[in-house]
Each structure stands twice: as structure tokens, then as C-alpha cells.
Z-matrix of the N, CA and C atoms (Angstrom, degrees):
N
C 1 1.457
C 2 1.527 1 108.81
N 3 1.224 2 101.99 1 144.15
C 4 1.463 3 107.28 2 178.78
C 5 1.793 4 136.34 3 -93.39
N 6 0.959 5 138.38 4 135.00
C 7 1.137 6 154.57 5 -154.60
C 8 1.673 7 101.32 6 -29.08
N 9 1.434 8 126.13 7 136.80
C 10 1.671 9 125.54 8 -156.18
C 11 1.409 10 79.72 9 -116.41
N 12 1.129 11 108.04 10 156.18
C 13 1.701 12 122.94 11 157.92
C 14 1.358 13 114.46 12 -155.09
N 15 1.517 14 127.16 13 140.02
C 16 1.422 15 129.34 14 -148.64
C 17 1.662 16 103.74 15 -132.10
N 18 1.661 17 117.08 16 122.05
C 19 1.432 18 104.00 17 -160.62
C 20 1.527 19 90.89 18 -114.53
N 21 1.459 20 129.19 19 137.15
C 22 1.271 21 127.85 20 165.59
C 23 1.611 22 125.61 21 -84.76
N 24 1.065 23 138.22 22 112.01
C 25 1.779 24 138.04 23 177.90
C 26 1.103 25 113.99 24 -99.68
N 27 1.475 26 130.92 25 140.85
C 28 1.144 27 125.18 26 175.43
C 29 1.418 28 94.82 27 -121.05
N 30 1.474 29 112.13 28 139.42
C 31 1.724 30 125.99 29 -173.56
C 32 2.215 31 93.00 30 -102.73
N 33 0.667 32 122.57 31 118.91
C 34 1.671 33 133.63 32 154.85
C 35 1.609 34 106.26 33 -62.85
N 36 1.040 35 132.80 34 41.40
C 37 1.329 36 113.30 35 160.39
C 38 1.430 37 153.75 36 10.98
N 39 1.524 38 98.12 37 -39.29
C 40 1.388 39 120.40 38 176.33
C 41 1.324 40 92.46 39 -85.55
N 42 1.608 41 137.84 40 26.88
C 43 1.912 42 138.57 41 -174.44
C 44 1.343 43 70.03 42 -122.37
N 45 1.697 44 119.11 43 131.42
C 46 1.335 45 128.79 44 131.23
C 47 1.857 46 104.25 45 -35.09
N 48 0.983 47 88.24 46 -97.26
C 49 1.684 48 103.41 47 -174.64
C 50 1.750 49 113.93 48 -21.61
N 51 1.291 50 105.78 49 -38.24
C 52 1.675 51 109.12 50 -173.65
C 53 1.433 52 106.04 51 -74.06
N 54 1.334 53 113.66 52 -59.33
C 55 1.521 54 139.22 53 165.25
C 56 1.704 55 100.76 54 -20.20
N 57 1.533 56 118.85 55 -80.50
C 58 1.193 57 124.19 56 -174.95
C 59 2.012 58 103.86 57 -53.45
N 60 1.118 59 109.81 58 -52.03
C 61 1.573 60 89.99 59 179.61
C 62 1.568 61 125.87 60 -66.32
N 63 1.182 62 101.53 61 -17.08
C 64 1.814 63 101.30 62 -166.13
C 65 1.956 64 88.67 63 -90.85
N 66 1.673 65 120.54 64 -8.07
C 67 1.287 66 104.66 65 179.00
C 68 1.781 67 100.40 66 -75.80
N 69 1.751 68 100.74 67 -41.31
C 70 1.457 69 103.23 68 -154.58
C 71 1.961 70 97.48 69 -64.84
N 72 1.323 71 101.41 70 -42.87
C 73 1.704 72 94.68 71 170.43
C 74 1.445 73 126.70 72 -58.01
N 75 0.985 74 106.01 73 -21.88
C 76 1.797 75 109.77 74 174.68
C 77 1.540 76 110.57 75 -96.75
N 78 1.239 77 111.39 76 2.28
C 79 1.828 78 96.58 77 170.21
C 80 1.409 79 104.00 78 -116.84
N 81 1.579 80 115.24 79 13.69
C 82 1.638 81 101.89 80 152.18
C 83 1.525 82 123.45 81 -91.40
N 84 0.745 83 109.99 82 26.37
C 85 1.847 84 123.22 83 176.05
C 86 1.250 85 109.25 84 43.44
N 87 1.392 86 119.65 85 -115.37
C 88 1.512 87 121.46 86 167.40
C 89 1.782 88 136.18 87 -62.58
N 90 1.514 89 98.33 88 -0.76
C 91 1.522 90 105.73 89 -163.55
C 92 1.641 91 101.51 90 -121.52
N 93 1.302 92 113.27 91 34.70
C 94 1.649 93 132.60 92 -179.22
C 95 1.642 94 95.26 93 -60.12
N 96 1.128 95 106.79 94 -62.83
C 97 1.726 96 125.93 95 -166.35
C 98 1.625 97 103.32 96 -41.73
N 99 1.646 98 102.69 97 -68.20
C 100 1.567 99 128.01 98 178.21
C 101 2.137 100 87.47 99 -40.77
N 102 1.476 101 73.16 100 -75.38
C 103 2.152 102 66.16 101 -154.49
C 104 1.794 103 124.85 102 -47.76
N 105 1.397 104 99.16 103 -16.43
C 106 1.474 105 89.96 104 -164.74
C 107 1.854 106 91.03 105 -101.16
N 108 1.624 107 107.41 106 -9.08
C 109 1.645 108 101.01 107 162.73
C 110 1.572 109 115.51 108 -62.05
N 111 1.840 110 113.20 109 -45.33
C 112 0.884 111 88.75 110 -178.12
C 113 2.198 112 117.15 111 -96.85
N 114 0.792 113 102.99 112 -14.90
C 115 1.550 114 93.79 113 159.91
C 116 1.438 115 106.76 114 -34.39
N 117 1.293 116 110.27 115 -69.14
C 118 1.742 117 98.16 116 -157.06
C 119 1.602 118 120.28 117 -67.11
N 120 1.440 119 108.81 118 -27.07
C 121 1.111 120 100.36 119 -171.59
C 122 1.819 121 103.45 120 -92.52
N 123 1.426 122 123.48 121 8.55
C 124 1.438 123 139.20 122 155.24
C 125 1.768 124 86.57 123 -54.01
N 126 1.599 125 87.10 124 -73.51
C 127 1.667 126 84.48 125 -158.16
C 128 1.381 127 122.22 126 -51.49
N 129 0.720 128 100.95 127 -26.60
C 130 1.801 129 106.66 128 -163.17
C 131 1.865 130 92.78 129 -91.99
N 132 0.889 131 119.95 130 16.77
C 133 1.771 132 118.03 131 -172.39
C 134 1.783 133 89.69 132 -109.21
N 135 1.647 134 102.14 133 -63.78
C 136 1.654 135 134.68 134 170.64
C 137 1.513 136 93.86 135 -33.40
N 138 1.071 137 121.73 136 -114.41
C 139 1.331 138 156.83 137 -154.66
C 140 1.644 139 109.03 138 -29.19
N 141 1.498 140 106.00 139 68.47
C 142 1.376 141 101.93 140 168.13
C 143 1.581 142 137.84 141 -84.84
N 144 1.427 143 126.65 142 102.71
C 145 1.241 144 139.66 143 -178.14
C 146 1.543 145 114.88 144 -5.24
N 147 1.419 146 125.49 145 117.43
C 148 1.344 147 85.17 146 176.76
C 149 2.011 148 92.70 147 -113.09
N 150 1.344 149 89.39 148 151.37
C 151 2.292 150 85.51 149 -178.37
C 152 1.336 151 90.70 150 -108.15
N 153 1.707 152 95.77 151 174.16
C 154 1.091 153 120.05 152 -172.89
C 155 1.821 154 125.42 153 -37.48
N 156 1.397 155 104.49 154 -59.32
C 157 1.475 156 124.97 155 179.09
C 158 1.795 157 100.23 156 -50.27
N 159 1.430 158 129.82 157 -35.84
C 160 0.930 159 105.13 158 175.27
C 161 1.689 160 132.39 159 -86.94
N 162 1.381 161 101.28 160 -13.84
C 163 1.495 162 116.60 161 154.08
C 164 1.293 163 100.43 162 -40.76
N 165 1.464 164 110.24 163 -83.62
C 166 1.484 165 131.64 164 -147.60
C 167 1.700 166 100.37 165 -53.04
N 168 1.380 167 136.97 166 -21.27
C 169 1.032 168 129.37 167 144.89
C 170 1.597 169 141.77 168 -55.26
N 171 1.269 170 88.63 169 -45.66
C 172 1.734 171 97.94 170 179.76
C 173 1.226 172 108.01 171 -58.88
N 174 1.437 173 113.75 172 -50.29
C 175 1.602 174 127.21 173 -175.72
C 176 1.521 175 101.41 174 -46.52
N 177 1.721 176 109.88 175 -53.95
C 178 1.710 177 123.59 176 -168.83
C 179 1.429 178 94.66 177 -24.66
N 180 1.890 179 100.85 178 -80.26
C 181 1.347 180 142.95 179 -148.94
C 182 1.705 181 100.13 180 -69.25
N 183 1.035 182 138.04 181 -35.52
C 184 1.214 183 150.99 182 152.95
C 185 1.972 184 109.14 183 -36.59
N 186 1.145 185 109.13 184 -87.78
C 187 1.507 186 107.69 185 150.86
C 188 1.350 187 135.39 186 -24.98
N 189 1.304 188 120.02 187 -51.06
C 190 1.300 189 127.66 188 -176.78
C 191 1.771 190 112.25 189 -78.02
N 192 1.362 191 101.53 190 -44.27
C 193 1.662 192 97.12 191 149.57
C 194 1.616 193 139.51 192 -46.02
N 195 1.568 194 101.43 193 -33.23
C 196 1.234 195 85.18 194 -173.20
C 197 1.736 196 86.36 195 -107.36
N 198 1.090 197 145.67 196 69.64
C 199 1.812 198 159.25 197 -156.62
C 200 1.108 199 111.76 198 -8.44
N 201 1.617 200 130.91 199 26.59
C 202 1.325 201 133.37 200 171.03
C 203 1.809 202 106.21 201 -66.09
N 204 1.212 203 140.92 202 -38.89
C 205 1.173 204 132.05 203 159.29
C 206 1.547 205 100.45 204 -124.64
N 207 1.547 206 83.25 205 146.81
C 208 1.674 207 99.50 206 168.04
C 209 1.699 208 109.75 207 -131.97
N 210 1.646 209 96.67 208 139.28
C 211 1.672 210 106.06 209 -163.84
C 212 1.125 211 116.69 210 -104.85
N 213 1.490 212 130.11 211 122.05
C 214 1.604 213 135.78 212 -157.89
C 215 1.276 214 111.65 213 -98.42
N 216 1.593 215 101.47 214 94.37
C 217 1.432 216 107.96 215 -159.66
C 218 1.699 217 131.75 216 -68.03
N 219 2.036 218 98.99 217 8.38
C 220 1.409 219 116.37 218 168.98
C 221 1.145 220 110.16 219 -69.88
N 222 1.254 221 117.98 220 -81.18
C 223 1.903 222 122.60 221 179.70
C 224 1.381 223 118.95 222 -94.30
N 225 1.485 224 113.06 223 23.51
C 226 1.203 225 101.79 224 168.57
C 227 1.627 226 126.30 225 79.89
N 228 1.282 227 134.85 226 -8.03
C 229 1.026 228 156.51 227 -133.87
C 230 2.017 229 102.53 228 -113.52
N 231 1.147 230 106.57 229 105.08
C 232 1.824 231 100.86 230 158.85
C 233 1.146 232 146.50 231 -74.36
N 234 1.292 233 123.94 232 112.06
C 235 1.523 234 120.90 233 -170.44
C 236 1.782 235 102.03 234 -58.14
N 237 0.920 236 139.16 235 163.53
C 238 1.527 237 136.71 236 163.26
C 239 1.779 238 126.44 237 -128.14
N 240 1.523 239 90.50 238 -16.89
C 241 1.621 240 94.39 239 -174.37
C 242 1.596 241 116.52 240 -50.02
N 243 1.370 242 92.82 241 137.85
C 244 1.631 243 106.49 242 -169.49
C 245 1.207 244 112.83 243 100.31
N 246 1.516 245 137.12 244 -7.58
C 247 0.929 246 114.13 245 177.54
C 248 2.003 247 100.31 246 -134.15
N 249 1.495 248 114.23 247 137.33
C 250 1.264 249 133.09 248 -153.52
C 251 1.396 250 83.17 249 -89.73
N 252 1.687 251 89.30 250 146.69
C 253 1.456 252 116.33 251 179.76
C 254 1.446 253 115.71 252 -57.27
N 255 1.146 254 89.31 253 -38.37
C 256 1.888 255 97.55 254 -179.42
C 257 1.264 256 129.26 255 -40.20
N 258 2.002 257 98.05 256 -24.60
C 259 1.709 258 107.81 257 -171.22
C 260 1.438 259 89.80 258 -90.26
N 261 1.052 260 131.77 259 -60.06
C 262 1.035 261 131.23 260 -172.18
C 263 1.867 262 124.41 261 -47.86
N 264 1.465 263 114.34 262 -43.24
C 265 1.516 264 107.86 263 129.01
C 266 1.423 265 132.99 264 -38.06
N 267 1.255 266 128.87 265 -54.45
C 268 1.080 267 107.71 266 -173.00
C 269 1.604 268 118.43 267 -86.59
N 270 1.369 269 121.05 268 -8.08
C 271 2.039 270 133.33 269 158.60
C 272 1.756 271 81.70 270 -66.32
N 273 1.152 272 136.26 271 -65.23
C 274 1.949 273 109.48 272 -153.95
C 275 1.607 274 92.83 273 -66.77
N 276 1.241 275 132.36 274 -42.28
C 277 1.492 276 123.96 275 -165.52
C 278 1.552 277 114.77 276 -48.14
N 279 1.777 278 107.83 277 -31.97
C 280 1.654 279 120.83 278 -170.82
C 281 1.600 280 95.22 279 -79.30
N 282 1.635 281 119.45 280 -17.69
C 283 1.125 282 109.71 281 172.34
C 284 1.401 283 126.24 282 -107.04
């Protein structure tokens, strides 16, 4: 048999979110180990990063749908009218 190692978690209860996982881990009885082996490595397979640049698109394309900016696909250049500086401060602040 191969080398055991034993990890301790503590769930906060008073966490919605913690609460609900430490129930779903405690109503697999003996197969805690199995399920939360494979949960994580689900997640961690799942769970693709998303960075900044791909924000900064969605947001683009998001906008441009609803015709608050339109993008001049010669030089590259954004029209902006209609939309207040303020937003645009507060998108560089998230960056």
C-alpha cells in the first residue's frame, strides 16, 4: 500500500456556501475521499482562467451590440459618444 496522507478542513457554517458543501461531503458516508478526489480534479480540468484581454472583449462586443460604441475597422479608432467618461474610469480602475 501506498503512502496515506490525511488533510484536515474546517467548514464555517455560518458560510452559506461552506454550509452547503460540508452537507454535500458529509452525505457521502464512506466515499468522502473518492468524491471530493474527484470534484477537484473535475474542477481544476473545468475551470478555465479567464484574463483580462478576454474581459476586455466581452465588455467591447457587449457594447457594440447594444450601438453605444462603434469600431472603425480602418485605423482602429473608437467612436465613444454617448457614453460618459466616468464609465470608462471606472473599466481602467478594474484594471
Amino acid at each position: 500500500m501506498g503512502e496515506v496522507k490525511r488533510i484536515n478542513l474546517s467548514f464555517d457554517l455560518g458560510n452559506e456556501k461552506l454550509r452547503e458543501a460540508y452537507g454535500i461531503i458529509i452525505s457521502k458516508r464512506s466515499a468522502k475521499t473518492a468524491f471530493v478526489t474527484d470534484a477537484v480534479l473535475a474542477y481544476v480540468k473545468n475551470n478555465t482562467p479567464i484574463n483580462k484581454q478576454t474581459i476586455k472583449d466581452a465588455f467591447k462586443e457587449a457594447i457594440q451590440e447594444a450601438g453605444v460604441i462603434a469600431v472603425n475597422t480602418v485605423n482602429s479608432k473608437k467612436a465613444t459618444d454617448g457614453i460618459p467618461d466616468d464609465v470608462f474610469d471606472i473599466i481602467s480602475q478594474i484594471w
